[in-house]
FIROKOL-566962 format. One record per residue (C-alpha): x, y, z; residue in three letters; residue number from 1. Coordinates in Angstrom, 3 decimals, decimal comma. Each point is the difference from the previous one (the first is absolute). Layout:
<atoms>
         x         y         z  res    n
         X         Y         Z  ALA  NUM
...
</atoms>
This chain:
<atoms>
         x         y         z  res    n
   -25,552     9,585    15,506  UNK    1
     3,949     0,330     0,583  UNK    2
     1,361    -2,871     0,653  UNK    3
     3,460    -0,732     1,603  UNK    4
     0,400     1,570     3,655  UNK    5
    -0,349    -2,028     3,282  UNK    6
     0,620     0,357     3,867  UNK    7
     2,375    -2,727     1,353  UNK    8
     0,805    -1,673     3,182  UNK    9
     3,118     1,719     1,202  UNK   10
     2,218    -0,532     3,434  UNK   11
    -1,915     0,055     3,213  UNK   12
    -3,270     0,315    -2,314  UNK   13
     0,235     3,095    -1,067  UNK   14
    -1,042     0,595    -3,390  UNK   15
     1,700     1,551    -3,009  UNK   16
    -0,892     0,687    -3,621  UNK   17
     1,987    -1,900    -2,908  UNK   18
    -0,252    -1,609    -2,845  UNK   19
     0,247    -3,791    -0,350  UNK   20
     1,272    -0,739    -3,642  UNK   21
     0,606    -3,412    -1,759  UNK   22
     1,467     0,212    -3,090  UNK   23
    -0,126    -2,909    -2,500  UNK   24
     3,109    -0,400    -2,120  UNK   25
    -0,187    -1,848    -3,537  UNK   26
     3,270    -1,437     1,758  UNK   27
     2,792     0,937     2,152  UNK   28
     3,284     1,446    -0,938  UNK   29
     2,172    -2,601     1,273  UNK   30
    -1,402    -2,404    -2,105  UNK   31
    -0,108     1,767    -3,432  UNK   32
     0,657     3,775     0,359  UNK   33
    -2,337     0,780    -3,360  UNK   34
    -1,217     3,581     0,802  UNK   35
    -3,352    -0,292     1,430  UNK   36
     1,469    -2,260     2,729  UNK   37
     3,119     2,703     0,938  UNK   38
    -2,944     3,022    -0,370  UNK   39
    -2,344    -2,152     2,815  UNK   40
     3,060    -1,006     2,543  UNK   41
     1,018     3,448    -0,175  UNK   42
    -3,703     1,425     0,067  UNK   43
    -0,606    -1,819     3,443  UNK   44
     2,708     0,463     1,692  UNK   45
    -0,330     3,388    -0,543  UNK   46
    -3,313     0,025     1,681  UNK   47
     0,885    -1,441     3,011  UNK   48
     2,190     3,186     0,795  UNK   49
    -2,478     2,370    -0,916  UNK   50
    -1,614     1,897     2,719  UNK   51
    -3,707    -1,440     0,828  UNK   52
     0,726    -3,224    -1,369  UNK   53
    -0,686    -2,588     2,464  UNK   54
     1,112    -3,323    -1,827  UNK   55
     1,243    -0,504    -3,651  UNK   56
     0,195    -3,742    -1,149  UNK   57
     0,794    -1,596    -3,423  UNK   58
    -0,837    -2,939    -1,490  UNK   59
     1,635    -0,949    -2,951  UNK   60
    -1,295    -2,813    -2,351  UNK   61
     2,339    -3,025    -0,662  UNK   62
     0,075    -2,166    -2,808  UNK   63
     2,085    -2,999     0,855  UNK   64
    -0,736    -1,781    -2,731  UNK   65
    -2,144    -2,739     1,180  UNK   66
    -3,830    -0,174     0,579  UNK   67
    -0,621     3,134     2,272  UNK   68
    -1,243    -0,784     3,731  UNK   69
    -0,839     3,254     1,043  UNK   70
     2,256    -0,525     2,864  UNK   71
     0,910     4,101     1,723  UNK   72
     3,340    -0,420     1,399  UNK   73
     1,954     2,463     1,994  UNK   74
     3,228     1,517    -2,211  UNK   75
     1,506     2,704     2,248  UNK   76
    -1,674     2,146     2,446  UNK   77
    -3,577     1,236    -1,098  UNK   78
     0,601    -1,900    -3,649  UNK   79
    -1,544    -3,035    -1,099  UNK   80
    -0,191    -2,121    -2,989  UNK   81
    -2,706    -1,385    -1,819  UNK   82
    -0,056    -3,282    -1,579  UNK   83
    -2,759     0,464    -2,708  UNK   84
    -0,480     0,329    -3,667  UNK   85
    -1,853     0,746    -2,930  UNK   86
    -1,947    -2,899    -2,258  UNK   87
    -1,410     2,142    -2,525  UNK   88
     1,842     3,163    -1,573  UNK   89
    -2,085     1,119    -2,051  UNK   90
    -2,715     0,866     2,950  UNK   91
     2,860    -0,078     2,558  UNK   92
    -1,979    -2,817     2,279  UNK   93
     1,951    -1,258     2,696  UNK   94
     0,868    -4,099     0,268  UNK   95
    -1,738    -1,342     2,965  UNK   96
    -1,941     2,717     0,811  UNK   97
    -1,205    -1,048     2,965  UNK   98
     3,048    -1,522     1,416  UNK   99
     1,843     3,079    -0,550  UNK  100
    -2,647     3,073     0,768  UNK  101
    -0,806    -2,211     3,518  UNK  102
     3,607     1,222     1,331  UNK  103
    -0,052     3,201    -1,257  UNK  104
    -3,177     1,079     1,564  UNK  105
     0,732    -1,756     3,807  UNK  106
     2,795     2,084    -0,440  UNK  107
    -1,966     3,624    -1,156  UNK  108
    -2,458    -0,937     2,540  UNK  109
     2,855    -0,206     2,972  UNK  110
     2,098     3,325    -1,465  UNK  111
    -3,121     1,375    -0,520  UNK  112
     1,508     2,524    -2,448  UNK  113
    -2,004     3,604    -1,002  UNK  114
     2,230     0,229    -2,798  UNK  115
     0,668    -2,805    -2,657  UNK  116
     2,679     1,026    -2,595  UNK  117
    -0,047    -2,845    -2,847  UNK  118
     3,162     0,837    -2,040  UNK  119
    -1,108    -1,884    -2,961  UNK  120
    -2,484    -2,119    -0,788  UNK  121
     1,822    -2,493    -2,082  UNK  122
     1,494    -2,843     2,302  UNK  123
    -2,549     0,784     2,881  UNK  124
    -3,047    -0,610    -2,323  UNK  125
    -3,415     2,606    -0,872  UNK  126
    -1,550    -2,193     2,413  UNK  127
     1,846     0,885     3,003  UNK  128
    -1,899     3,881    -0,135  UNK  129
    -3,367    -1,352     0,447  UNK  130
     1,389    -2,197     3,090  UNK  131
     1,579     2,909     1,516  UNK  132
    -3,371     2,217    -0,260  UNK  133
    -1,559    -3,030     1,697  UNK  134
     2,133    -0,624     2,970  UNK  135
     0,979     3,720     0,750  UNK  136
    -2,748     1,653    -1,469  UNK  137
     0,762     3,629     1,032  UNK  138
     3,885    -0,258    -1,079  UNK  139
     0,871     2,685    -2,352  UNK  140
     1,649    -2,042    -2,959  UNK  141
     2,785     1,388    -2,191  UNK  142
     0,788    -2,075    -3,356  UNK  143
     3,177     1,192    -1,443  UNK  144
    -0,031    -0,751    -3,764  UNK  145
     3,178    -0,201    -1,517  UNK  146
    -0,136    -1,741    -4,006  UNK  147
    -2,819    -0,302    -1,563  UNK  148
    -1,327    -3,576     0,566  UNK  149
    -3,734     1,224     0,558  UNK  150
     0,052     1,280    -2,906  UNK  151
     2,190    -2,445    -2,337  UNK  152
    -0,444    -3,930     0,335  UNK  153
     3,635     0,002    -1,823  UNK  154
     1,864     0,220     3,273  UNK  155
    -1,332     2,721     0,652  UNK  156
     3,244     1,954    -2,476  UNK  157
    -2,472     1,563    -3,024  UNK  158
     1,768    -1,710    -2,363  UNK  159
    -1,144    -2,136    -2,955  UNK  160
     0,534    -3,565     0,426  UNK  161
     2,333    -1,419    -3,231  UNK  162
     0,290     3,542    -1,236  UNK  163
     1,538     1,712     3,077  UNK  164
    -1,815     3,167    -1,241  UNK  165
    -0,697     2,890     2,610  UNK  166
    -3,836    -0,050     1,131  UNK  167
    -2,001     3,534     0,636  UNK  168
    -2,758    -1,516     0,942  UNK  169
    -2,183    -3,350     1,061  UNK  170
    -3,354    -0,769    -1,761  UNK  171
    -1,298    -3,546    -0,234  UNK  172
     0,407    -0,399    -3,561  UNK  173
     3,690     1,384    -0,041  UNK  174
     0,777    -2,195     3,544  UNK  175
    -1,850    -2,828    -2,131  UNK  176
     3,043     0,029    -2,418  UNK  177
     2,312    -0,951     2,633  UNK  178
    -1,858    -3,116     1,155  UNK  179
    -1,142    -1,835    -3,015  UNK  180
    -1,575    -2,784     2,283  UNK  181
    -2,563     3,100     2,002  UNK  182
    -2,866     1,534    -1,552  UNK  183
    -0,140     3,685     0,554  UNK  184
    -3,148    -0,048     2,144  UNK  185
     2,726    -1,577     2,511  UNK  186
     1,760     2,934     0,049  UNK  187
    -2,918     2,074     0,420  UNK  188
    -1,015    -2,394     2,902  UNK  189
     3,173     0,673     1,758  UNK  190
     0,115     3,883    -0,079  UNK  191
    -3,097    -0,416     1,864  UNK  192
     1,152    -2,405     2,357  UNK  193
     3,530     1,730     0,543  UNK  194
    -2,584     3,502     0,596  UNK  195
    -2,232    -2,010     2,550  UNK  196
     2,615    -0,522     2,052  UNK  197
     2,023     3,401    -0,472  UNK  198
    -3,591     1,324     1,302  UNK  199
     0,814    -1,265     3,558  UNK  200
     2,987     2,136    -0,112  UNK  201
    -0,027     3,170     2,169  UNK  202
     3,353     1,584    -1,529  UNK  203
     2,107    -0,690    -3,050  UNK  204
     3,747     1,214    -0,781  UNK  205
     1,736     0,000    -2,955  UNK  206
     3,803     0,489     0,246  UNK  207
    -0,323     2,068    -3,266  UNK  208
    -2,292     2,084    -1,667  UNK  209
     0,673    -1,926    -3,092  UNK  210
    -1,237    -2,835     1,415  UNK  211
    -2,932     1,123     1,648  UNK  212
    -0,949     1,658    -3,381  UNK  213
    -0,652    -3,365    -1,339  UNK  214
    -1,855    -1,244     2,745  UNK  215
    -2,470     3,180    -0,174  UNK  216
    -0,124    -0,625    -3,744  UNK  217
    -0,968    -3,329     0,969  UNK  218
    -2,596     0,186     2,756  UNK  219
     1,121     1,402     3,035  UNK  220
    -0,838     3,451     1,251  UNK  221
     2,653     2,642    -0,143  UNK  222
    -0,887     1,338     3,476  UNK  223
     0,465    -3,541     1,539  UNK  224
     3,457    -0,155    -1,057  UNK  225
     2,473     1,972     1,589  UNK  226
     4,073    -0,019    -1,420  UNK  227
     1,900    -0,680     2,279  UNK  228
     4,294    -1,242    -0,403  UNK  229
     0,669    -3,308     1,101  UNK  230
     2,001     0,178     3,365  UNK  231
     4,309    -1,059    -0,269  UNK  232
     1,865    -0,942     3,058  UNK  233
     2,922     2,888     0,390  UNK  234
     3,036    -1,964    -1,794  UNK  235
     2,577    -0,912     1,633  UNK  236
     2,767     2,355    -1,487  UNK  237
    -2,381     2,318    -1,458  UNK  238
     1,560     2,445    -2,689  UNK  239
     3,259    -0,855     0,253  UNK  240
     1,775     0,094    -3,094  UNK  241
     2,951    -1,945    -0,693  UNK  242
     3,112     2,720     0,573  UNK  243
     1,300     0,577    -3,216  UNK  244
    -4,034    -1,220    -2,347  UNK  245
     1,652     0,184    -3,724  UNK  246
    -3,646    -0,582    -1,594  UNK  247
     0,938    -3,101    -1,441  UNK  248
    -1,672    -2,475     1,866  UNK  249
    -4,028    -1,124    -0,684  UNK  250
    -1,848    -2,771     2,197  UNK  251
    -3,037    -1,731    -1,082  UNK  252
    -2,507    -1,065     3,600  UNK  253
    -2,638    -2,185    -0,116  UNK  254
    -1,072    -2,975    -0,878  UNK  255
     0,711    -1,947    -3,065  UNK  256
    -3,040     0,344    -1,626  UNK  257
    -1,554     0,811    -3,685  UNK  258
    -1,076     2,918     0,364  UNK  259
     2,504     0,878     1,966  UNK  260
     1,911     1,711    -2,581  UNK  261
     3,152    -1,923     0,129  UNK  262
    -0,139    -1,012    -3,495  UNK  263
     0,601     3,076    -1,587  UNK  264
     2,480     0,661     2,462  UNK  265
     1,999    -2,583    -0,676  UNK  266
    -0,770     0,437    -4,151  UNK  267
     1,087     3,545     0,422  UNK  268
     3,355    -0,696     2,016  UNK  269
     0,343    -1,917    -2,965  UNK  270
     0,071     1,992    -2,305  UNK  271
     2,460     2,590     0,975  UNK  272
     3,505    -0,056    -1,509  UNK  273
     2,099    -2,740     1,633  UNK  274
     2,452     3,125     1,127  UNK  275
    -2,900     1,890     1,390  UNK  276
    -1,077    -2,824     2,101  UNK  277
     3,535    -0,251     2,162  UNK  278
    -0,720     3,211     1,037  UNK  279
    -3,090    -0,385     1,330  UNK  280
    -1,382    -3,085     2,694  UNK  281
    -3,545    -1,075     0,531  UNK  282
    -0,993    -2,072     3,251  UNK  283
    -3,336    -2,450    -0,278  UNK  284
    -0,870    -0,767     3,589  UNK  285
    -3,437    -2,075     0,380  UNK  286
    -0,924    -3,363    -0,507  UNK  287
    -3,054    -2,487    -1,392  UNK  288
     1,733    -0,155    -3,466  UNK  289
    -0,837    -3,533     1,166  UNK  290
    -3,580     0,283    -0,234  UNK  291
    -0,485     1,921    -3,182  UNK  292
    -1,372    -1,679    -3,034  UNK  293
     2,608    -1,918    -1,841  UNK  294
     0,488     1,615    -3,140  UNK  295
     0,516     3,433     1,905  UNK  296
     2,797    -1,778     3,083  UNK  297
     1,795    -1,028    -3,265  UNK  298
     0,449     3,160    -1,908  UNK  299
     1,109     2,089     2,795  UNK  300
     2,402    -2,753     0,895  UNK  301
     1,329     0,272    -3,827  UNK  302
     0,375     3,963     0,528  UNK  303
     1,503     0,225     3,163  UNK  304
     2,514    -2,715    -0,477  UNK  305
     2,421     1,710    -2,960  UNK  306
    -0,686     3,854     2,411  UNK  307
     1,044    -2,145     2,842  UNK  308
     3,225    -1,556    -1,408  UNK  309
     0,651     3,595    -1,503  UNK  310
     0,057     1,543     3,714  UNK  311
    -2,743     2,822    -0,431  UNK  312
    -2,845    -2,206     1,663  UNK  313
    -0,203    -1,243     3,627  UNK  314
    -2,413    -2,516     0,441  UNK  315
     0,147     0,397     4,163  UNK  316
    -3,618    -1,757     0,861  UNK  317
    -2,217    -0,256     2,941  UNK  318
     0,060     2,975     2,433  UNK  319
    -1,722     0,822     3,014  UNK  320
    -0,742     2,696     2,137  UNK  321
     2,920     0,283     2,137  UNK  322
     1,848    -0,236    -3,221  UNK  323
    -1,301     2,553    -1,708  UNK  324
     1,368     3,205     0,650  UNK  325
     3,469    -1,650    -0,512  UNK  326
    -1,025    -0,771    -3,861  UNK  327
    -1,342     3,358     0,123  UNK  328
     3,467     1,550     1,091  UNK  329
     1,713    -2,029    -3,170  UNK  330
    -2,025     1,613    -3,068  UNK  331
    -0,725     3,504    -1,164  UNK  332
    -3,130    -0,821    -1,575  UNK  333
    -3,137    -1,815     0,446  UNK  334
    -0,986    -1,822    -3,081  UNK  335
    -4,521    -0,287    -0,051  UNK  336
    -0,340    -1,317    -3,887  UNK  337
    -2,944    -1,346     0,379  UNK  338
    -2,884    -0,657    -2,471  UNK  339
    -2,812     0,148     1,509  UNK  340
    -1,844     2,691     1,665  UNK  341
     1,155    -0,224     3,979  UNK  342
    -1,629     1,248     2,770  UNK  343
     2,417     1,481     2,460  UNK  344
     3,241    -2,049    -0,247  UNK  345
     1,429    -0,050     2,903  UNK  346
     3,689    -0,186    -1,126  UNK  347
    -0,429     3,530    -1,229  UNK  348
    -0,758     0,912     3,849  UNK  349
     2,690    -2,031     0,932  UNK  350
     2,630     2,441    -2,302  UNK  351
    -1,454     2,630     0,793  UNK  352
     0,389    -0,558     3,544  UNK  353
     3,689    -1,339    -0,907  UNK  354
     0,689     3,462    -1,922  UNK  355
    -0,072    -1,718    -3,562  UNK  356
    -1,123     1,000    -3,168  UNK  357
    -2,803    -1,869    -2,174  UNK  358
     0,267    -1,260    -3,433  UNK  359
    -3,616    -1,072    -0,755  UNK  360
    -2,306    -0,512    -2,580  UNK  361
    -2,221     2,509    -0,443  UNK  362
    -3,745    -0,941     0,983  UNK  363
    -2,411    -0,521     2,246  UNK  364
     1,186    -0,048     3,743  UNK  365
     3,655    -0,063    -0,738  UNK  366
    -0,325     3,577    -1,773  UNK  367
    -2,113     1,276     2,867  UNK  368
     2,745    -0,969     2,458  UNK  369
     2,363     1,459    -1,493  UNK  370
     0,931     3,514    -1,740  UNK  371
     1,700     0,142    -3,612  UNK  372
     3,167     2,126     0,528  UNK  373
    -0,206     0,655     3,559  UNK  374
     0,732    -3,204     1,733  UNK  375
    -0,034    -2,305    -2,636  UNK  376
    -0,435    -1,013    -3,522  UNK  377
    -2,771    -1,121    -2,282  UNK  378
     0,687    -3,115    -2,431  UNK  379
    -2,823    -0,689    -2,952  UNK  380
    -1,224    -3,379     1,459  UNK  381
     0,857    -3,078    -1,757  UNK  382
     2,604     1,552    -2,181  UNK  383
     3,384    -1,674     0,537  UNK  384
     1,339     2,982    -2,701  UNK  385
    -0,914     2,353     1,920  UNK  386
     0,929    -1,599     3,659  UNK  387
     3,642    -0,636    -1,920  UNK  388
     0,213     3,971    -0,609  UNK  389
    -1,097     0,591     3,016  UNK  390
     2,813    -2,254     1,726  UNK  391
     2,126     1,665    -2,655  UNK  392
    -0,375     3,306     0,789  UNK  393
     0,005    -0,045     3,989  UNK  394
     2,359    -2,504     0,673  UNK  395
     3,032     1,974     1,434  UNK  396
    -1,714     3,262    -0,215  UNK  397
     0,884     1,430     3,228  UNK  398
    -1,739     3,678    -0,172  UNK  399
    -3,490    -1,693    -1,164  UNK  400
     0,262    -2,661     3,033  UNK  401
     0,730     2,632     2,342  UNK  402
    -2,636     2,543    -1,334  UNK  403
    -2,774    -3,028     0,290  UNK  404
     0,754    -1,127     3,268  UNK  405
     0,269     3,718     1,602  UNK  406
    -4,017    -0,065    -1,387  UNK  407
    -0,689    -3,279     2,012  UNK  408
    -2,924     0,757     2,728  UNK  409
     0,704    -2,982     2,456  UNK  410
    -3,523    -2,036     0,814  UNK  411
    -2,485     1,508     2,867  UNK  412
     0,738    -2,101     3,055  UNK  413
    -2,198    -3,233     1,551  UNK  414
    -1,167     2,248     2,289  UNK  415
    -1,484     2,824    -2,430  UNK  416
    -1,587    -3,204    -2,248  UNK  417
    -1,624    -1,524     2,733  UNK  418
    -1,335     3,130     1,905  UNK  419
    -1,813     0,971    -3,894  UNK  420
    -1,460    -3,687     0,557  UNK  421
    -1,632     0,803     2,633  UNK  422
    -1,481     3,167    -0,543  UNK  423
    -1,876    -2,041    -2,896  UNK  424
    -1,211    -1,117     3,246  UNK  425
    -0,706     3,087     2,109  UNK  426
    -1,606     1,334    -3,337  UNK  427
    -2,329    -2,891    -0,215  UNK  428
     1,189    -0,017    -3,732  UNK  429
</atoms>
């Protein structure tokens, strides 16, 4: 059966054809702009100006910090927020669960949706898919994966816990090794409770082929997973170079975490000659240095504070949307040194859309995005050597900037994102 298309009431009781989407948000921009949360904003409002799109609503999870209530309250028009969480990572149960699912489905049941998008499956909880199925049962539900938390119990990053090593692959005695406290058979147990749930699912996307690659290798079927870009809001000054761009100035965008990459940035600004390092400026903007482990807030602090007093680093913080394209307009490169695999970062969208160049490390969804040589550059991950060559060799080299920046293909539009969302639908893929 395809699922997804309805007739609605329309003036004077007429009817029309369109879609009535709800998509569910791991949280909402304006509260923490991580990239899942800018992809779904952007992803719905999209959809409500396609053509044959009745009603597009989001609701965005919200973690205030307290005991959840599973309160829905209105944010802005046809948004809502959430007030849930999750109890149990490792089998991503949701706190309350009856509390919380008892608002969400009075308010399925009055939207009446035929298409449920869940972008993510983190913050709103596995549980939530089975609900859905239950109190719209012909909806056609989308579940956009982005990392790999089905798959890895670590975060969901594929990366050894202690070691920081790069993961290929999960198995339960490998996961095992990560959780000294579980027995494999627990990890065994929650592949098959993470599949049991997937199996409600009537369409998957993957922003990347890498990443859908692992999930295949993992369990799902390739022909249930369609790659499709994560949608970006057209910037506000998009491609708009600063007049005179002398290829001397990196930014770093994200937030402050681990894996993050930032480092081996900061070890490799380091280690340039102190006369190399006035010519050149790097920019950190992001936050939640704060709420990294100890030992990790404390080393970067120790690197950036000498680069800092020397001039060449910028530590200019918290950022938001509206912000955004002005930090854009200030660098000539976009800094992605991160060490673990990615999925679709959206800060490289956000250059590209800006007209910068990428310096990134060079695996998994970071060397999808982006092209070696044509509109940006590849960095062996992890290697603060090699990121200090790199910053060596194209900082204030004008001919290479312009060359990689005349090779940037700016992102597909909302529009063209959302319209291949929905002929998953029309498909009945």
């Amino acid at each position: 059966m395809v699922r997804g298309r309805r007739c609605v009431a329309h003036g004077g009781g007429r009817a029309m054809t369109g879609h009535r989407i709800v998509t569910l948000s791991n949280g909402h921009p304006d509260l923490g702009a991580g990239g899942s949360e800018v992809a779904a904003k952007a992803l719905a409002d999209a959809y409500r100006d396609l053509p044959g799109v009745a009603e597009s609503q989001l609701v965005a999870t919200l973690d205030t910090g307290r005991a959840p209530t599973g309160a829905l309250s209105s944010h802005a028009p046809g948004e809502w927020l959430w007030d849930t969480g999750i109890s149990d990572w490792f089998t991503l149960r949701p706190a309350h669960a009856a509390e919380n699912h008892a608002t969400l489905a009075a308010f399925l049941a009055r939207v009446q949706p035929d298409i449920v998008h869940l972008h993510h499956y983190a913050r709103p909880g596995l549980d939530v898919i089975p609900l859905i199925r239950r109190v719209v049962p012909d909806a056609h539900i989308i579940l956009t994966l982005h990392e790999y938390l089905g798959i890895c119990a670590a975060d969901g990053q594929m990366v050894t816990r202690g070691e920081g090593r790069l993961c290929t692959h999960a198995a339960p005695v490998i996961c095992a090794r990560c959780f000294p406290d579980r027995d494999p058979g627990q990890f065994w147990l929650r592949r098959e409770w993470m599949l049991r749930h997937f199996a409600l699912v009537d369409s998957f996307v993957a922003p990347s082929v890498f990443l859908r690659e692992r999930y295949v290798a993992w369990g799902l079927s390739r022909d249930r997973v369609a790659v499709i870009g994560n949608a970006i809001a057209p910037p506000a000054a998009a491609r708009a170079p600063r007049r005179d761009p002398d290829a001397t100035r990196f930014a770093f965008f994200g937030r402050l975490t681990e894996l993050k990459g930032l480092e081996v940035l900061l070890r490799a600004v380091a280690m340039l000659p102190r006369l190399r390092r006035r010519e050149i400026s790097v920019e950190i903007n992001g936050t939640g240095l704060d709420r990294q482990p100890a030992a990790f807030a404390a080393r970067i602090e120790a690197l950036a504070a000498p680069l800092g007093a020397q001039g060449v680093l910028d530590w200019a913080g918290a950022y938001d949307a509206a912000g955004l394209s002005a930090r854009m307009g200030r660098c000539d490169w976009v800094l992605v040194p991160s060490t673990w695999w990615e999925n679709a970062p959206m800060v490289i969208h956000e250059a590209f859309a800006h007209g910068r160049p990428v310096v990134c490390s060079d695996i998994g969804g970071m060397a999808e995005m982006v092209r070696d040589g044509v509109d940006g550059v590849y960095v062996p991950v992890g290697s603060a050597r090699a990121w200090a060559d790199a910053l060596d060799r194209l900082g204030g080299d004008h001919a290479t900037w312009a060359r990689l920046a005349g090779g940037i293909a700016p992102p597909p539009a909302p529009a063209e994102i959302a319209a291949a969302h929905l002929a998953l639908v029309a498909g009945g893929r």
